[in-house]
C-alpha positions as a Markdown table, in Angstrom:
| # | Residue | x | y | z |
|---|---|---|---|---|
| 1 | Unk | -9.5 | -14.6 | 14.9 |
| 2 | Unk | -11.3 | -16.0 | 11.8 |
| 3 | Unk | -7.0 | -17.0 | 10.7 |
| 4 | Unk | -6.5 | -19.0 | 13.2 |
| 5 | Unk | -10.1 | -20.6 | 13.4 |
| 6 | Unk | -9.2 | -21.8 | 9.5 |
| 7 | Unk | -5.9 | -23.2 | 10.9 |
| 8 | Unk | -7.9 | -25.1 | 13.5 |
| 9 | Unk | -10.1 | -26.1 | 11.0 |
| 10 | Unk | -6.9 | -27.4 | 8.9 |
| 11 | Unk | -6.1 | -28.7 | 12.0 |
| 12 | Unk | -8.9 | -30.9 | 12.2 |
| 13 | Unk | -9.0 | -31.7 | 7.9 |
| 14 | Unk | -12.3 | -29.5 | 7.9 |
| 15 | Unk | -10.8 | -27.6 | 4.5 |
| 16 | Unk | -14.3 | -26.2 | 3.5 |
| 17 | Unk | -14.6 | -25.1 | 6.7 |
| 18 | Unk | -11.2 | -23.5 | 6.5 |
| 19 | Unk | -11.6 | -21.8 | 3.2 |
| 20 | Unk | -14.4 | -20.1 | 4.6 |
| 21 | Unk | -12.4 | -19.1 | 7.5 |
| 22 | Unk | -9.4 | -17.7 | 5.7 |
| 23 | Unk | -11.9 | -15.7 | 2.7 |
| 24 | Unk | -12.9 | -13.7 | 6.2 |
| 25 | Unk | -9.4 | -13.3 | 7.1 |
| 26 | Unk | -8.1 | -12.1 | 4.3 |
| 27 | Unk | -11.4 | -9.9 | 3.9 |
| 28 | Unk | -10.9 | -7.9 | 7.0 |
| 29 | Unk | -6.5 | -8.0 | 6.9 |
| 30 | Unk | -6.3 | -7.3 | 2.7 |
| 31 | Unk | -2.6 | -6.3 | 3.0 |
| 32 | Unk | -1.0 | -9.4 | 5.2 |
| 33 | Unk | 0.4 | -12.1 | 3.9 |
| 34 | Unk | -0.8 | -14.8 | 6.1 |
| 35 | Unk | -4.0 | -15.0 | 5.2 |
| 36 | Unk | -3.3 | -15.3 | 1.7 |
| 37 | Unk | -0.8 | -17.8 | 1.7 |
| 38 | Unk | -3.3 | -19.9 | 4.4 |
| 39 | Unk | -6.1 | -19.6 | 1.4 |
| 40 | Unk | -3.8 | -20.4 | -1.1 |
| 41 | Unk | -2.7 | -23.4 | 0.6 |
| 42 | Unk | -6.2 | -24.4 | 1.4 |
| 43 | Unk | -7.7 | -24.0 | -2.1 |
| 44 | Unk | -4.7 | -26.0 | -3.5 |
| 45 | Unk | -5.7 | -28.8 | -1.4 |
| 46 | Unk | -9.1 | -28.6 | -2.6 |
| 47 | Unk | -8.0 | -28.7 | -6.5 |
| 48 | Unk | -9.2 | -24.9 | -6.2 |
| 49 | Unk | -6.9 | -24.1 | -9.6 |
| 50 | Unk | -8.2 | -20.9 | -10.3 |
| 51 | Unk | -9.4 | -19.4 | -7.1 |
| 52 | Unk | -5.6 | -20.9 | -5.6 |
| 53 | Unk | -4.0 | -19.3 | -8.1 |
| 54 | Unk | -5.5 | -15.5 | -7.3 |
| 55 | Unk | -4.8 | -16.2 | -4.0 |
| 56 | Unk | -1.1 | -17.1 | -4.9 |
| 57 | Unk | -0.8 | -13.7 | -6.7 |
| 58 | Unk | -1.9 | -12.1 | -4.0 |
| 59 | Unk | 0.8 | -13.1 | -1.2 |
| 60 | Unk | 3.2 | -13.3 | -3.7 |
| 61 | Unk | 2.3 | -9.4 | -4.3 |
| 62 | Unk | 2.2 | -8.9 | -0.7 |
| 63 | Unk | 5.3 | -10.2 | -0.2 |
| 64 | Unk | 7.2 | -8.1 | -2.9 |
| 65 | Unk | 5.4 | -5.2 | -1.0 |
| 66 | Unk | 7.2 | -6.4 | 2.3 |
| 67 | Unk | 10.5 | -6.8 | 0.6 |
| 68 | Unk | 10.8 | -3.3 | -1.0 |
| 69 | Unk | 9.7 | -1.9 | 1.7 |
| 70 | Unk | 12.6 | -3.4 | 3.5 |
| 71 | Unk | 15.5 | -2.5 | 1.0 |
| 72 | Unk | 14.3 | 0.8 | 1.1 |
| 73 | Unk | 14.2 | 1.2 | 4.8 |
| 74 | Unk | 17.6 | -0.1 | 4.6 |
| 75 | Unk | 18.6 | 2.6 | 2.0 |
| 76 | Unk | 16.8 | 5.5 | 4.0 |
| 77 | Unk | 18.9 | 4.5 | 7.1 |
| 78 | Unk | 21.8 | 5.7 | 4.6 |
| 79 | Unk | 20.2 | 8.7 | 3.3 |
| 80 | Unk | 17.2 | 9.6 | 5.8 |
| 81 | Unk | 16.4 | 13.0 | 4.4 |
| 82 | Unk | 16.2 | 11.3 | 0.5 |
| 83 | Unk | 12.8 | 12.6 | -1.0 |
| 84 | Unk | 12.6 | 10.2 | -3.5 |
| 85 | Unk | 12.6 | 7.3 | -1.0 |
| 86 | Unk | 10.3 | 8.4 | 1.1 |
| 87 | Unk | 8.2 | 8.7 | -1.6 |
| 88 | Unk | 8.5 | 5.5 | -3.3 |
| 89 | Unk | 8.2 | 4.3 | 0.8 |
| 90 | Unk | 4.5 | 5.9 | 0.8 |
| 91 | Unk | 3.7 | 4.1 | -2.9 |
| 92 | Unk | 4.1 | 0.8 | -1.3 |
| 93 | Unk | 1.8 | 1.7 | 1.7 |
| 94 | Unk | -0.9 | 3.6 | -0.5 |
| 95 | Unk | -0.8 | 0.4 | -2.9 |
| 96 | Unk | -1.7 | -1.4 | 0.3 |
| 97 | Unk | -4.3 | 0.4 | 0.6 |
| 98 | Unk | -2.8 | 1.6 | 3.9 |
| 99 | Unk | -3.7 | 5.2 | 3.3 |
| 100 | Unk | -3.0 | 7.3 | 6.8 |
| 101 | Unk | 0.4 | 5.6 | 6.5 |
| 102 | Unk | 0.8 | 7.0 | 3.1 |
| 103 | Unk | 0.2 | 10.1 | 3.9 |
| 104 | Unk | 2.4 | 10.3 | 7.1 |
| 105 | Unk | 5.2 | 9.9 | 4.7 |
| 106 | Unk | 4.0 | 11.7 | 1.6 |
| 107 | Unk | 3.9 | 14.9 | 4.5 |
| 108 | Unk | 7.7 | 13.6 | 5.7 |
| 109 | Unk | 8.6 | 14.1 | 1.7 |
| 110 | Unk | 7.2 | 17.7 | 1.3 |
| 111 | Unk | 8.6 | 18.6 | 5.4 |
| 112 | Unk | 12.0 | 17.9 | 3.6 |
| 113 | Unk | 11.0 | 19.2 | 0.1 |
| 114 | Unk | 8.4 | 21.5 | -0.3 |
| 115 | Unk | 8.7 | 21.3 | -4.2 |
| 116 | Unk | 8.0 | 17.9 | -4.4 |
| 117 | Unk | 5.6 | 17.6 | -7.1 |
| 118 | Unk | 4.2 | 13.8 | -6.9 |
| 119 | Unk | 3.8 | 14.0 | -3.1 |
| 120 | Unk | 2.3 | 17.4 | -3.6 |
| 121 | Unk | -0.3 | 15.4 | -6.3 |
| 122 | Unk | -0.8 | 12.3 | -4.4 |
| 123 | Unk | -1.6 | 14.7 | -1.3 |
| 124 | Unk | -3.8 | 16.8 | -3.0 |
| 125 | Unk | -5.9 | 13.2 | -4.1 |
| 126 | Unk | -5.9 | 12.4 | -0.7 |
| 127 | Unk | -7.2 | 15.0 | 1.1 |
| 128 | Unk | -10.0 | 15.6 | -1.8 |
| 129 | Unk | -10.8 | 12.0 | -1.3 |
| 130 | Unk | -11.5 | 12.6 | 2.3 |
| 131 | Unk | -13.2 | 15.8 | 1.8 |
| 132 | Unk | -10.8 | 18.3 | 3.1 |
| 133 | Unk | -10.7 | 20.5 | 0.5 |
| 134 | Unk | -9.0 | 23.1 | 2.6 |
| 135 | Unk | -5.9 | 20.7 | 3.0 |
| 136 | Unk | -6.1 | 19.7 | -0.7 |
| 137 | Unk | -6.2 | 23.4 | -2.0 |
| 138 | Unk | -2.4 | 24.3 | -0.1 |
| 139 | Unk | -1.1 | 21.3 | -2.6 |
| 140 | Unk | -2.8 | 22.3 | -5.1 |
| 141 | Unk | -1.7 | 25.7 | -4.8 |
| 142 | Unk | 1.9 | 24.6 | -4.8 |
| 143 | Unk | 1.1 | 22.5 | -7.9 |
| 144 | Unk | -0.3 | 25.8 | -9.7 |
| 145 | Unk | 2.7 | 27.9 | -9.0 |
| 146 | Unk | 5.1 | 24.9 | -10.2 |
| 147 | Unk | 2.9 | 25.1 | -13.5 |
| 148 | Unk | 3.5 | 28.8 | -13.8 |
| 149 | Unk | 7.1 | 28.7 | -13.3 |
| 150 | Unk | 7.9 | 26.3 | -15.7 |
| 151 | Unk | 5.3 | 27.7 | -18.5 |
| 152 | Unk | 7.5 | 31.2 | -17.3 |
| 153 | Unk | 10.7 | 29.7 | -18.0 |
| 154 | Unk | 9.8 | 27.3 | -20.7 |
| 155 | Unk | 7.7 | 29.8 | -23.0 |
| 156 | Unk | 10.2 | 32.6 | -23.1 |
């Protein structure tokens, strides 16, 4: 709601208005583009430099996301039990800030490879940051076995 009241406001050359408008936007949808861009735009029109500019960075990070996201759903649709995408996949999202989407693929990564170290890790963070130290502990515990292995194999 509060994008498309800043368009109006555009709409209408209230560009105060707007700015105010698309700061909320952006506030409550952090990882979309539109929003950004719309604030961007507005700022630039208000000889906003600086604030434009951080708002430029932003979609323009956002975007990127979006993008790699997209080449590597194209590569998974190649190789759709890859690890290594997956993972990279649930980077982008927990960049985002998109958390519970994270995770559902960080889980898809150690379904098809229980030995996978960085999901294991960035599972183990996750479920410690929520506070279910249960689910955090059978990562860890995978982590802690990994770590006697190789001091097993690599000390002898």
């Amino acid at each position: 709601m509060p994008l498309e009241r800043g368009k109006l406001c555009v709409a209408e050359n209230r560009d105060q208005e707007a700015r105010v408008w698309f700061e909320k936007a952006a506030v409550l949808a952090p990882g979309e583009y539109e929003p950004y861009y719309q604030l961007y735009l507005c700022l630039s029109r208000l000889g906003e430099t600086a604030e434009a500019a951080r708002a430029e960075k932003r979609f323009k990070e956002i975007e990127a996301d979006l993008t790699k996201v997209g080449k590597l759903a194209e590569q998974l649709h190649n190789r759709p039990n890859d690890p290594d995408i997956r993972f990279a996949i649930a980077e982008v999202f927990g960049r985002r800030g998109e958390e519970s989407e994270a995770t559902l693929w960080l889980e898809g990564v150690v379904r098809i490879d229980p030995t996978h170290l960085k999901a294991r890790r960035a599972l183990a963070e996750y479920y410690e940051r929520l506070g279910k130290p249960d689910r955090a502990r059978i990562h860890r515990q995978v982590l802690a076995q990994a770590a006697r292995q190789w001091k097993d194999n690599y000390q002898k």
